[in-house]
PDB file of N, CA, C and O in Angstrom:
ATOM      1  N   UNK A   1      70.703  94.293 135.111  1.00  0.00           N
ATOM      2  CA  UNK A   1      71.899  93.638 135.629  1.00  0.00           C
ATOM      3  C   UNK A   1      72.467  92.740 134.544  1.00  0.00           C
ATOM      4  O   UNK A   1      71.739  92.050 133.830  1.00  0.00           O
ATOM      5  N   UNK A   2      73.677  92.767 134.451  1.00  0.00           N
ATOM      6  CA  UNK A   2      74.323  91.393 133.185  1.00  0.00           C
ATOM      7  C   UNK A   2      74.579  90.667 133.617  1.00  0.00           C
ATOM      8  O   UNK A   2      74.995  90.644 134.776  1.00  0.00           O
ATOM      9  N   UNK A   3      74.470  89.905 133.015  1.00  0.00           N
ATOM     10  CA  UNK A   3      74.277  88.070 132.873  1.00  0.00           C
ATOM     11  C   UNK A   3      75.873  87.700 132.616  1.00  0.00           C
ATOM     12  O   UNK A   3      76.334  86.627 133.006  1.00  0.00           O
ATOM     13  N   UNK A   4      76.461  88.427 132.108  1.00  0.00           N
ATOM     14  CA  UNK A   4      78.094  88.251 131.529  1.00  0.00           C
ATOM     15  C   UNK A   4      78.395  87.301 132.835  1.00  0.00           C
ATOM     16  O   UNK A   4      77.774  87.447 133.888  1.00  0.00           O
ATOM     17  N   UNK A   5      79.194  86.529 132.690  1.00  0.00           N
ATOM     18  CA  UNK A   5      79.898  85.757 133.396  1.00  0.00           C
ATOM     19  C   UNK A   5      81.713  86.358 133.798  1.00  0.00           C
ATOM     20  O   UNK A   5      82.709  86.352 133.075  1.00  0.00           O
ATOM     21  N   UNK A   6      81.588  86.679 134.787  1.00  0.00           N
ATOM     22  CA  UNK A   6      82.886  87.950 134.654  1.00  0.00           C
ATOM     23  C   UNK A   6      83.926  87.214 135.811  1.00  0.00           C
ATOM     24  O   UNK A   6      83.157  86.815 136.685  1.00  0.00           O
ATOM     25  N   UNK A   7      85.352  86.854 136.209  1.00  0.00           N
ATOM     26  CA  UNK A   7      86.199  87.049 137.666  1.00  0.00           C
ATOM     27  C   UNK A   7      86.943  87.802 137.287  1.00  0.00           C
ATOM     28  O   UNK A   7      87.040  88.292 136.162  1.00  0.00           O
ATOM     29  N   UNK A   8      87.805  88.039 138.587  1.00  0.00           N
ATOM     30  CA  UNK A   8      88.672  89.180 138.581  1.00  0.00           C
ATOM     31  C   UNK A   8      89.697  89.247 137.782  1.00  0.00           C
ATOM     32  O   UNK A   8      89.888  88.196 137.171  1.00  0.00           O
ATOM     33  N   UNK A   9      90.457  90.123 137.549  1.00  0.00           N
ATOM     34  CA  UNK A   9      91.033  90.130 136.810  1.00  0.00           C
ATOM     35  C   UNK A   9      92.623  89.605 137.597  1.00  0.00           C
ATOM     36  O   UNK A   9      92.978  89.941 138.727  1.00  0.00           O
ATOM     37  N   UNK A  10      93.503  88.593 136.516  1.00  0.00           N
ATOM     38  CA  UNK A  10      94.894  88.279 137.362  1.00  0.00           C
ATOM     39  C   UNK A  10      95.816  89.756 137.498  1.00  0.00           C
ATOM     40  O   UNK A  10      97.024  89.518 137.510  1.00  0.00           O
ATOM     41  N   UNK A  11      95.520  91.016 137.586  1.00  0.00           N
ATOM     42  CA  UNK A  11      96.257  91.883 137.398  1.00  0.00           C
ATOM     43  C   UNK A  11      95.681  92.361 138.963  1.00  0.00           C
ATOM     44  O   UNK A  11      96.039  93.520 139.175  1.00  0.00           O
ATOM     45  N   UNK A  12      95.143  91.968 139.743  1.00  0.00           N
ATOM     46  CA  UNK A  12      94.275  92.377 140.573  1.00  0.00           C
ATOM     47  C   UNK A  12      94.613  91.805 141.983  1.00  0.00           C
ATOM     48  O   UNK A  12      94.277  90.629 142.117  1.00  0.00           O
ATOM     49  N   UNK A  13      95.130  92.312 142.923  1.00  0.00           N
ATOM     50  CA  UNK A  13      95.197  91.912 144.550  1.00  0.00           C
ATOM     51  C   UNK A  13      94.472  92.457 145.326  1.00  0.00           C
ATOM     52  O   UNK A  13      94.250  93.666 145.379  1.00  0.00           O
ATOM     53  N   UNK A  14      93.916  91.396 146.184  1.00  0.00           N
ATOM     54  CA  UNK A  14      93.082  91.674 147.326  1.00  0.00           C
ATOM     55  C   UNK A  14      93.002  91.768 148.531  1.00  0.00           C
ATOM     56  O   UNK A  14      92.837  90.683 149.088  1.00  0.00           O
ATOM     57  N   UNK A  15      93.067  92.879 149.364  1.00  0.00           N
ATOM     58  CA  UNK A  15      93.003  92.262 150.509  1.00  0.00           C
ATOM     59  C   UNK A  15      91.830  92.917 151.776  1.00  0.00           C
ATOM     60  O   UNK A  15      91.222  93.987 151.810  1.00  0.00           O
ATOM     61  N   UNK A  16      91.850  92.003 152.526  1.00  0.00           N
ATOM     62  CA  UNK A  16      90.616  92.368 153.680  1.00  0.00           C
ATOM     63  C   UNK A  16      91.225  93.698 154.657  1.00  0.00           C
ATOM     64  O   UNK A  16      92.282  93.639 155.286  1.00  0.00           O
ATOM     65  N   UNK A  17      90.661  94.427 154.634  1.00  0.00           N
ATOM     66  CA  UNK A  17      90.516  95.486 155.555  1.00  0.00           C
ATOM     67  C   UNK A  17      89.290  96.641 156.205  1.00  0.00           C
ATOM     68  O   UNK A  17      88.651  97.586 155.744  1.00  0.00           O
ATOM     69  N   UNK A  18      89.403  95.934 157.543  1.00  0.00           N
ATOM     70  CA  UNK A  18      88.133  96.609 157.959  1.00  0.00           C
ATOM     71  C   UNK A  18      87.126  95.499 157.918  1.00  0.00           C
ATOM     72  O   UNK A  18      87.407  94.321 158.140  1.00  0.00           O
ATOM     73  N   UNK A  19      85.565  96.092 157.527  1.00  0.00           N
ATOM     74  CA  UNK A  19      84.569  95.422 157.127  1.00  0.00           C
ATOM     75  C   UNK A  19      84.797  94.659 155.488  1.00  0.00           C
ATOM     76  O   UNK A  19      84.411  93.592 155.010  1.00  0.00           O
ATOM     77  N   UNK A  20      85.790  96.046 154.844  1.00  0.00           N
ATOM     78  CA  UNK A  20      85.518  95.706 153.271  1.00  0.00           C
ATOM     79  C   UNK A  20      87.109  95.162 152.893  1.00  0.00           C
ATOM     80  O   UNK A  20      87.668  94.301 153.573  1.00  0.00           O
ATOM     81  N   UNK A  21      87.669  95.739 151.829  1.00  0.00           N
ATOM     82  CA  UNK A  21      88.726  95.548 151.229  1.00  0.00           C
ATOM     83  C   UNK A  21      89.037  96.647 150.596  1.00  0.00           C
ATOM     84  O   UNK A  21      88.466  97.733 150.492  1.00  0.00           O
ATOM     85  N   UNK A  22      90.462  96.034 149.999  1.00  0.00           N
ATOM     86  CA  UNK A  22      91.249  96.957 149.106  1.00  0.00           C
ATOM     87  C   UNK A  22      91.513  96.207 147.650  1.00  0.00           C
ATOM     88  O   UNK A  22      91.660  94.987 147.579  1.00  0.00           O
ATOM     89  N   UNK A  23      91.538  96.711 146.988  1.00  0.00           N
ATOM     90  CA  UNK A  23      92.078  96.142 145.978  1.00  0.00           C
ATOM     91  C   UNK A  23      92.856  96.969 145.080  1.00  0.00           C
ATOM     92  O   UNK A  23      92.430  98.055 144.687  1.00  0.00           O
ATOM     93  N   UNK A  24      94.284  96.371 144.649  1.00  0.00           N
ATOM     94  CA  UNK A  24      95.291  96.978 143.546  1.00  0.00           C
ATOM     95  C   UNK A  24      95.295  96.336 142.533  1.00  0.00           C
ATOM     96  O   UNK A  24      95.367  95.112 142.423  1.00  0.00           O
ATOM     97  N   UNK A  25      95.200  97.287 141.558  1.00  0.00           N
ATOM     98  CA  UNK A  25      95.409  96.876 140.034  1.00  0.00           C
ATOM     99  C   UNK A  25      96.793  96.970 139.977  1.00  0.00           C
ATOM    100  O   UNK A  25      97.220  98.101 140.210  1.00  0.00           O
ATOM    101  N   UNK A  26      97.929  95.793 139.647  1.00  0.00           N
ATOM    102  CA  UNK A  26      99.082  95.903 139.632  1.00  0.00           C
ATOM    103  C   UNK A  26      99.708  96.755 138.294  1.00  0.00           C
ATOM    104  O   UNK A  26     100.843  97.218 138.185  1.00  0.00           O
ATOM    105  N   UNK A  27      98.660  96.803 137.377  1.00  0.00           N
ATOM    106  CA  UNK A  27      99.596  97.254 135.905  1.00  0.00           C
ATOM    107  C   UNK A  27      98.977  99.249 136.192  1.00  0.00           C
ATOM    108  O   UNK A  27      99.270 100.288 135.601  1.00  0.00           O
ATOM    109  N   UNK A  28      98.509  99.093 136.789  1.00  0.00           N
ATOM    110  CA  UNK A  28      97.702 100.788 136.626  1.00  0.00           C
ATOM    111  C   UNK A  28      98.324 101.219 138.241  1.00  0.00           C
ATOM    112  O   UNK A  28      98.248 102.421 138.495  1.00  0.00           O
ATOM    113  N   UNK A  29      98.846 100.439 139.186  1.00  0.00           N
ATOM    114  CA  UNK A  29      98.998 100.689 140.364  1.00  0.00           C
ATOM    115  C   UNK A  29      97.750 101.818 141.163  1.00  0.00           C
ATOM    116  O   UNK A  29      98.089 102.783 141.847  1.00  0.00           O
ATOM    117  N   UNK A  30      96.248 101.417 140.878  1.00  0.00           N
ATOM    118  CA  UNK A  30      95.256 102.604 141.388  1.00  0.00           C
ATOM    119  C   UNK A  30      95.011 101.491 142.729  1.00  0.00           C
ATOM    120  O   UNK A  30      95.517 100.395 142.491  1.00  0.00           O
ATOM    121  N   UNK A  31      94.627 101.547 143.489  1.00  0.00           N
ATOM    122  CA  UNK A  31      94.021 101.413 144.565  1.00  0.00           C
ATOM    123  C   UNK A  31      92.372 101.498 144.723  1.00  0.00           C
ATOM    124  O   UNK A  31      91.772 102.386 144.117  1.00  0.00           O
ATOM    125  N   UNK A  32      91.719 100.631 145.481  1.00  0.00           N
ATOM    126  CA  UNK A  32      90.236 100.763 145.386  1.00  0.00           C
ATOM    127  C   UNK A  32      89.816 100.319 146.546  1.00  0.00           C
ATOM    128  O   UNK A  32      90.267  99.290 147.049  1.00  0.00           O
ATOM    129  N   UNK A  33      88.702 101.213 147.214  1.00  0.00           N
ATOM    130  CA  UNK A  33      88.534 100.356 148.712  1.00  0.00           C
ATOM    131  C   UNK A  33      87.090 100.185 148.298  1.00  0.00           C
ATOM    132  O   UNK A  33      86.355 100.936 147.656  1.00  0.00           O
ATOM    133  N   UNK A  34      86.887  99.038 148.817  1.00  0.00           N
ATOM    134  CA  UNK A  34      85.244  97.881 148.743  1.00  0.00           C
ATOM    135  C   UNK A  34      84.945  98.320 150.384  1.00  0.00           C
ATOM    136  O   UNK A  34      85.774  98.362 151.294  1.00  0.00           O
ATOM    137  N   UNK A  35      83.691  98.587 150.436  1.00  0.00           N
ATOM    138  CA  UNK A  35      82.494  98.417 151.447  1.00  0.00           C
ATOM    139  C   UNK A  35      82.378  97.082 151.552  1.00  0.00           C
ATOM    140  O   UNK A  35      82.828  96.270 150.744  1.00  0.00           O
ATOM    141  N   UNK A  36      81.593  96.765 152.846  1.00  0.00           N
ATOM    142  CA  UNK A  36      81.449  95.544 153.303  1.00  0.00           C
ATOM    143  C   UNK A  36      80.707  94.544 152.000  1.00  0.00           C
ATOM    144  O   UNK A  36      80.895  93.389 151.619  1.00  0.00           O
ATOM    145  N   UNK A  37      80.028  95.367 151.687  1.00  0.00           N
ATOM    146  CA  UNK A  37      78.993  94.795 149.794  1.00  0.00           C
ATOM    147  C   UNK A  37      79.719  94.399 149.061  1.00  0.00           C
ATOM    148  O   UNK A  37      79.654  93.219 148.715  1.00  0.00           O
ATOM    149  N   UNK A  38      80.751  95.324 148.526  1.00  0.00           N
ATOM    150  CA  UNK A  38      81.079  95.231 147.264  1.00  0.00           C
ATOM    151  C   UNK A  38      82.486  94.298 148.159  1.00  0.00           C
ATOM    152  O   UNK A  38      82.977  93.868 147.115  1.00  0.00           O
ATOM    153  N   UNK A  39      83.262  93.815 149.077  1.00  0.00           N
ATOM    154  CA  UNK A  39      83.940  92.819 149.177  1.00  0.00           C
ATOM    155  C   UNK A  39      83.266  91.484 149.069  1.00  0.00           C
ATOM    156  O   UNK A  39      83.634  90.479 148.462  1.00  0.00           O
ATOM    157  N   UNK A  40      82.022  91.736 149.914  1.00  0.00           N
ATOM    158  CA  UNK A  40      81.471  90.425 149.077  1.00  0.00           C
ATOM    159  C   UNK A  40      81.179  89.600 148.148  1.00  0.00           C
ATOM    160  O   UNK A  40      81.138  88.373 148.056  1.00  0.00           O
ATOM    161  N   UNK A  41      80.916  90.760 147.245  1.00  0.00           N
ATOM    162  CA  UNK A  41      80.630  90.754 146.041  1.00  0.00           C
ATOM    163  C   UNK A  41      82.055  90.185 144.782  1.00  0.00           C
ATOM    164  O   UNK A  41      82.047  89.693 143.654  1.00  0.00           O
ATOM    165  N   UNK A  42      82.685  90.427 145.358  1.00  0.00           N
ATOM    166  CA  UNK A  42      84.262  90.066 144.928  1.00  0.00           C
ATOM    167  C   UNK A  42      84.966  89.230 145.363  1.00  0.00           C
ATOM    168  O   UNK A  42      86.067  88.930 144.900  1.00  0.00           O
ATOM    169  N   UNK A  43      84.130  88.463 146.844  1.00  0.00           N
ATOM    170  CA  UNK A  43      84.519  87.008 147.135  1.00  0.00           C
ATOM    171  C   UNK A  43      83.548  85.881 146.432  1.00  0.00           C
ATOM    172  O   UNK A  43      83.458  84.659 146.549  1.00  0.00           O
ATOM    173  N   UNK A  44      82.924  86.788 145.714  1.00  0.00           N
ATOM    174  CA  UNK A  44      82.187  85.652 145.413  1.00  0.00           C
ATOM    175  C   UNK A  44      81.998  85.691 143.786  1.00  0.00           C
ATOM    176  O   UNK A  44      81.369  84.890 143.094  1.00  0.00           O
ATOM    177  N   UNK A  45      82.558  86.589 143.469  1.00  0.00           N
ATOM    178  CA  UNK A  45      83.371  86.608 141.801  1.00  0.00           C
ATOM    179  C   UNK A  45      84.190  85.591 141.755  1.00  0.00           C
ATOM    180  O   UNK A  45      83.943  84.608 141.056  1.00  0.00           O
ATOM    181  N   UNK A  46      86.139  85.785 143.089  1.00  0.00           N
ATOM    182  CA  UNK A  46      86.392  84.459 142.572  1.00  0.00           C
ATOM    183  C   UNK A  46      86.172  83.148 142.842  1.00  0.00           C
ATOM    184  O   UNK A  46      86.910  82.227 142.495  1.00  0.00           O
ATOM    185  N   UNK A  47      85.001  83.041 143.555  1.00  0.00           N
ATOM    186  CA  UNK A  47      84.624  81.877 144.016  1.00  0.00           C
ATOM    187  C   UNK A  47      83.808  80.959 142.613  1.00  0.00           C
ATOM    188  O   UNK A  47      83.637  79.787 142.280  1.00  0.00           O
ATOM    189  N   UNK A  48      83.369  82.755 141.951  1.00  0.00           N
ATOM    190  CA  UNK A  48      83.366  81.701 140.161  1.00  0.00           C
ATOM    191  C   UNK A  48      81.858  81.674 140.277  1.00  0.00           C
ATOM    192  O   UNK A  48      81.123  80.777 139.865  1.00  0.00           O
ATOM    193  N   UNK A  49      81.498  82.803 140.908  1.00  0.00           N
ATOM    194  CA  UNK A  49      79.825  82.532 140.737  1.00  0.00           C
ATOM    195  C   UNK A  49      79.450  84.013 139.422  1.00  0.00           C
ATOM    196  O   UNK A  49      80.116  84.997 139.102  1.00  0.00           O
ATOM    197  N   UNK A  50      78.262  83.563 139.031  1.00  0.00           N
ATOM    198  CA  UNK A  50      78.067  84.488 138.213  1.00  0.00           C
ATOM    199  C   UNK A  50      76.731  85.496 138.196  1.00  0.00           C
ATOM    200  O   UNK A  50      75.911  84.787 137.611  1.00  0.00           O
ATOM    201  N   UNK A  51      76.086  86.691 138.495  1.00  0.00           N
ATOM    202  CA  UNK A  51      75.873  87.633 138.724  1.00  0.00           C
ATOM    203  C   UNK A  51      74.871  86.676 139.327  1.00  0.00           C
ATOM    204  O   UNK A  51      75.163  86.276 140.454  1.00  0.00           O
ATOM    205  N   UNK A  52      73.896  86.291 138.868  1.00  0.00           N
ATOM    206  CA  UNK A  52      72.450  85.592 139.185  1.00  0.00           C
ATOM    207  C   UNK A  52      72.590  85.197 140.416  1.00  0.00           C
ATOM    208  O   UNK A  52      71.859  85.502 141.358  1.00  0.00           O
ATOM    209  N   UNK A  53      73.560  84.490 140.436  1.00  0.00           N
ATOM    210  CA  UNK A  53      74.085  83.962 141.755  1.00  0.00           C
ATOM    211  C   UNK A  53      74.533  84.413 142.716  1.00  0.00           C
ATOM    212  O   UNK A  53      74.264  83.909 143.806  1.00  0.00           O
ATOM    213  N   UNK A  54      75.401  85.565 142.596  1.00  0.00           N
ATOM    214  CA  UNK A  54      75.460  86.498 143.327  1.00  0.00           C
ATOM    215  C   UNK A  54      74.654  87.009 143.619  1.00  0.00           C
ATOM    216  O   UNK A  54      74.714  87.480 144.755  1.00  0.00           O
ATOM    217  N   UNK A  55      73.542  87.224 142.906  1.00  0.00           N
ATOM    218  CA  UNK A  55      72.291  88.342 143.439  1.00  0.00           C
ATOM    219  C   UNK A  55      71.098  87.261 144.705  1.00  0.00           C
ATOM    220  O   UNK A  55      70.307  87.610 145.581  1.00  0.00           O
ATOM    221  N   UNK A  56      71.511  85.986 144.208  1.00  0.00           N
ATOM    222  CA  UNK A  56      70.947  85.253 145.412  1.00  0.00           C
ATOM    223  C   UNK A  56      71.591  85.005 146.552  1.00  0.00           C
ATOM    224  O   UNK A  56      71.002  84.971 147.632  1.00  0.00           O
ATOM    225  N   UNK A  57      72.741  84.828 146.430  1.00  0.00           N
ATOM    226  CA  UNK A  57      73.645  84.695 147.542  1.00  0.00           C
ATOM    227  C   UNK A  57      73.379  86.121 148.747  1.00  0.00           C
ATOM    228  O   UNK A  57      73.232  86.031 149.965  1.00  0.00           O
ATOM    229  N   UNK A  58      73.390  87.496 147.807  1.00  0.00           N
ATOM    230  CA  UNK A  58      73.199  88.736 148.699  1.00  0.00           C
ATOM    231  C   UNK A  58      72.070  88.775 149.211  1.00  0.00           C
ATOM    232  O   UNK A  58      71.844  89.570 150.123  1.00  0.00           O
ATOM    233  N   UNK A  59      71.286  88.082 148.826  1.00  0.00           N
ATOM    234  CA  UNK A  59      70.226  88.303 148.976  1.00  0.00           C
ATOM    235  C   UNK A  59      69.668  87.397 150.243  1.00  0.00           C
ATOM    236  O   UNK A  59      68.908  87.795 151.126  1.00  0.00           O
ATOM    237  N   UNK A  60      70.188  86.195 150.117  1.00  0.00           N
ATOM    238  CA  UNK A  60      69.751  85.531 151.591  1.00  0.00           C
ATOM    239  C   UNK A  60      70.795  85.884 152.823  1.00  0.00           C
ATOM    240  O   UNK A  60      70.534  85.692 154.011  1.00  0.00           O
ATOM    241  N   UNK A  61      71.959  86.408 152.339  1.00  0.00           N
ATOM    242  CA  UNK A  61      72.829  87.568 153.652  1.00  0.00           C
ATOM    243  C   UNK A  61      72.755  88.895 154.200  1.00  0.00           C
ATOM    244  O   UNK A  61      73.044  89.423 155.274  1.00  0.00           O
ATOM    245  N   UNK A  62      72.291  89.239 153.149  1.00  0.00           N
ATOM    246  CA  UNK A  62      71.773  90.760 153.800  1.00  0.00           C
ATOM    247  C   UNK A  62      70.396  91.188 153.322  1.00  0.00           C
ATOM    248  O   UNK A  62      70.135  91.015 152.132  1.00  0.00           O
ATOM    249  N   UNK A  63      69.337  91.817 154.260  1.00  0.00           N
ATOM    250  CA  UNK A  63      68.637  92.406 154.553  1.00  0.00           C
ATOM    251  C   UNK A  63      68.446  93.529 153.508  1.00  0.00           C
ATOM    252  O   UNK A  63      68.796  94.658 153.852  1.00  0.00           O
ATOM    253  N   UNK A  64      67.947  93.355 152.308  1.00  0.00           N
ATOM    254  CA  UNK A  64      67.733  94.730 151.455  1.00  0.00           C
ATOM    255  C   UNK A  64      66.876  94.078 150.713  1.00  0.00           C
ATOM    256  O   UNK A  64      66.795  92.887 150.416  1.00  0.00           O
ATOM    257  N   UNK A  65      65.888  95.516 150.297  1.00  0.00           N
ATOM    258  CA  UNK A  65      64.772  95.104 148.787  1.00  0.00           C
ATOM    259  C   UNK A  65      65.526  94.543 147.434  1.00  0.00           C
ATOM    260  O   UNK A  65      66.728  94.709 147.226  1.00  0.00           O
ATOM    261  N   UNK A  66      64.871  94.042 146.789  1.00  0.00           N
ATOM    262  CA  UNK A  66      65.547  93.209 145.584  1.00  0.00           C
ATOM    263  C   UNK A  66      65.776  94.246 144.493  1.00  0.00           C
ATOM    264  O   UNK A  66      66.687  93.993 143.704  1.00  0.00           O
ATOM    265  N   UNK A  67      65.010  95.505 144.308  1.00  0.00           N
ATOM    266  CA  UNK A  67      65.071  96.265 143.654  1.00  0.00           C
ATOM    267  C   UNK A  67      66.427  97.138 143.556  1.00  0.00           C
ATOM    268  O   UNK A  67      67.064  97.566 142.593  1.00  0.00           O
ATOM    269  N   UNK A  68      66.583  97.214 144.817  1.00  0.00           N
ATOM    270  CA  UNK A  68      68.041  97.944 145.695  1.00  0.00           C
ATOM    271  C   UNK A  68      68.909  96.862 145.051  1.00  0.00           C
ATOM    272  O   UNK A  68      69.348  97.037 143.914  1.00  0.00           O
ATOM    273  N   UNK A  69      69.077  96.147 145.495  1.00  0.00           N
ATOM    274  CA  UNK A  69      69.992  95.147 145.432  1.00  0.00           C
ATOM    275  C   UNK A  69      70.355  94.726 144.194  1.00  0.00           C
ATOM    276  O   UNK A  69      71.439  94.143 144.173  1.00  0.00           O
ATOM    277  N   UNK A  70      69.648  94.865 142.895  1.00  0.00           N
ATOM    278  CA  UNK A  70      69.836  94.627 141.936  1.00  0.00           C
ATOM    279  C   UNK A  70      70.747  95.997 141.032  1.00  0.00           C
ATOM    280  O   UNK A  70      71.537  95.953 140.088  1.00  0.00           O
ATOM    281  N   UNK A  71      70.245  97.030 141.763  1.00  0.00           N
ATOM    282  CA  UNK A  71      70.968  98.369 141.397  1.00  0.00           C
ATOM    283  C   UNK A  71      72.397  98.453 141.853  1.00  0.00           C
ATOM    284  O   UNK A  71      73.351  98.903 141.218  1.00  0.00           O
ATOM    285  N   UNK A  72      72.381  97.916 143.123  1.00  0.00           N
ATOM    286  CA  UNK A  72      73.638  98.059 143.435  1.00  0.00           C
ATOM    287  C   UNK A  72      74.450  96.960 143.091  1.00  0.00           C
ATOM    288  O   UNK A  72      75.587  97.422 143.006  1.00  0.00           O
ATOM    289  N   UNK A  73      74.469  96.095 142.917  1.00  0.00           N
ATOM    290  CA  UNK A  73      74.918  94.795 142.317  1.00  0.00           C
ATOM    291  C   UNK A  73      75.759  95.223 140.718  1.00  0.00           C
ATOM    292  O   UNK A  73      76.889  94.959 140.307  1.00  0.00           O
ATOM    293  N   UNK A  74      74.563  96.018 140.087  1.00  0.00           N
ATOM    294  CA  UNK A  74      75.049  96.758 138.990  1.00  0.00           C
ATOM    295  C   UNK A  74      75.994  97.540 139.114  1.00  0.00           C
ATOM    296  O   UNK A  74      77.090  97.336 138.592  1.00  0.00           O
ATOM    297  N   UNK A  75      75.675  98.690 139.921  1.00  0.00           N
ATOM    298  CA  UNK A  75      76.655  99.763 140.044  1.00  0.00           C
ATOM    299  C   UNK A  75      78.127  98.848 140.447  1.00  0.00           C
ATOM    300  O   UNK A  75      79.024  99.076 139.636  1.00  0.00           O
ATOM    301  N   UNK A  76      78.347  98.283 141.085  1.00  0.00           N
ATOM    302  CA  UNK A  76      79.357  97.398 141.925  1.00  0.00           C
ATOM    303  C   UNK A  76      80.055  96.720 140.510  1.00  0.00           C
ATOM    304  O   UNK A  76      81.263  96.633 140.290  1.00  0.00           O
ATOM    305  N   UNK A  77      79.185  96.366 139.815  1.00  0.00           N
ATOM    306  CA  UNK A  77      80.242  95.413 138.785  1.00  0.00           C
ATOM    307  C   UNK A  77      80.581  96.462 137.465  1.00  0.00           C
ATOM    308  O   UNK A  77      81.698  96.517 136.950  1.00  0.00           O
ATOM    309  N   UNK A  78      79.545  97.186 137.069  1.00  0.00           N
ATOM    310  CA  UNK A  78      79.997  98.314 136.451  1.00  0.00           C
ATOM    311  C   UNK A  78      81.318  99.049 136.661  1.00  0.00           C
ATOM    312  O   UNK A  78      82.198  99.351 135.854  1.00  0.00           O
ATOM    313  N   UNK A  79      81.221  99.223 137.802  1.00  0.00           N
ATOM    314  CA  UNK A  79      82.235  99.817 138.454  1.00  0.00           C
ATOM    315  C   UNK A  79      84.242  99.122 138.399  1.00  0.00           C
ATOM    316  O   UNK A  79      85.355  99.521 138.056  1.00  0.00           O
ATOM    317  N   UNK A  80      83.659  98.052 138.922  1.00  0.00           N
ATOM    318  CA  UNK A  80      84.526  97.205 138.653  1.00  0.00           C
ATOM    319  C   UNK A  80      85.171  96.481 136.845  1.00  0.00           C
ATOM    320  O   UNK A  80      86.201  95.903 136.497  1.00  0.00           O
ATOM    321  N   UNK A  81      84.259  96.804 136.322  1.00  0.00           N
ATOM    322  CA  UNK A  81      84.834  96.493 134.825  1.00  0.00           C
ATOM    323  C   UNK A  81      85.442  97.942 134.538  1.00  0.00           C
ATOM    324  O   UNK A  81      86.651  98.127 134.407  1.00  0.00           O
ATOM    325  N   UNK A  82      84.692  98.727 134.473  1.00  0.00           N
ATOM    326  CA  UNK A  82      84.995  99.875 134.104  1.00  0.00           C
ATOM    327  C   UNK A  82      86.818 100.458 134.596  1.00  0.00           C
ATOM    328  O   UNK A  82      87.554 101.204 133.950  1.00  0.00           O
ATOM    329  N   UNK A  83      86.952 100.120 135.261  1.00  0.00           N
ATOM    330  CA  UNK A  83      87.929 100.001 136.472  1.00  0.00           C
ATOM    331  C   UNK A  83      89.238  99.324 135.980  1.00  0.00           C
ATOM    332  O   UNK A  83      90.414  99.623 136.185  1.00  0.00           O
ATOM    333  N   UNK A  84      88.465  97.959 135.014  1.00  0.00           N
ATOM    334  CA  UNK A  84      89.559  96.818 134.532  1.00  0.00           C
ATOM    335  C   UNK A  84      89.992  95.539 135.592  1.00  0.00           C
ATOM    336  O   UNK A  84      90.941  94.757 135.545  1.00  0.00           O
ATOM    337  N   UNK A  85      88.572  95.722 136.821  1.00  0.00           N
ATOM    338  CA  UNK A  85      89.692  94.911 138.031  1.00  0.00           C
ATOM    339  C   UNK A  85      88.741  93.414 137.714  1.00  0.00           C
ATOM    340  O   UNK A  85      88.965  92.388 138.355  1.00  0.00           O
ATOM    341  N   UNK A  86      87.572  93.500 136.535  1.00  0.00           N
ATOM    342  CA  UNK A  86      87.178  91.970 136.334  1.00  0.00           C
ATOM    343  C   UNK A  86      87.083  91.731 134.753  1.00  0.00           C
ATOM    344  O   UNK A  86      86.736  92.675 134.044  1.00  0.00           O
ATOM    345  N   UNK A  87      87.324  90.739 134.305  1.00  0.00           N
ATOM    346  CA  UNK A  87      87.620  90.281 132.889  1.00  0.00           C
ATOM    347  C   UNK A  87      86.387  89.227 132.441  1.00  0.00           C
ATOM    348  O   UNK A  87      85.824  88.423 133.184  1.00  0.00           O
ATOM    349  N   UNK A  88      86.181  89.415 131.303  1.00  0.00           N
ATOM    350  CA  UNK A  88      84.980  88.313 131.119  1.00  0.00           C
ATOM    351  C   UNK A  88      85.611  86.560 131.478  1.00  0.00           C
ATOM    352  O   UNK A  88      86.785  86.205 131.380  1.00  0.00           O
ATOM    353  N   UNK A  89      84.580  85.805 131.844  1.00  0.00           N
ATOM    354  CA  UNK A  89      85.134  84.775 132.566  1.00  0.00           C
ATOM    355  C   UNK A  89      84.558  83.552 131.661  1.00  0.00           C
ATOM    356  O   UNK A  89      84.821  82.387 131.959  1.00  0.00           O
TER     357      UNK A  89
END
């Protein structure tokens, strides 16, 4: 998992739908829908926390092995850089 200190990117809108979200990249106009996880995971990017922290925060809210959780935590921000929707912070 990286340690990078990452928030979203200002090119980036959010919004709640459902369990999860949506999010638009305004300069690429792509669209992205978040699971109930990975919105979390992105309220708590701009809340300005940084992965470690996040991985504790998920961790006393939801119910999963740490092993899991650390994979997906990855995949989730991977995803999201890769994407362009978070910038180093």
């Amino acid at each position: 998992m990286t340690t990078d200190v990452v928030k979203p990117s200002p090119q980036v809108i959010c919004r709640p739908l459902g369990d999860g979200g949506v999010l638009v990249h305004l300069e690429t106009n792509q669209i992205y829908e978040l699971n109930t996880t990975g919105y979390r995971i992105w309220e708590l990017l701009g809340a300005g926390l940084d992965p470690a922290a996040i991985r504790e925060q998920l961790h006393q809210e939801f119910s999963v092995d740490g092993d899991r959780l650390d994979r997906e935590l990855t995949d989730v921000l991977d995803g999201l850089a890769a994407a362009q929707l978070i910038i180093p912070g």
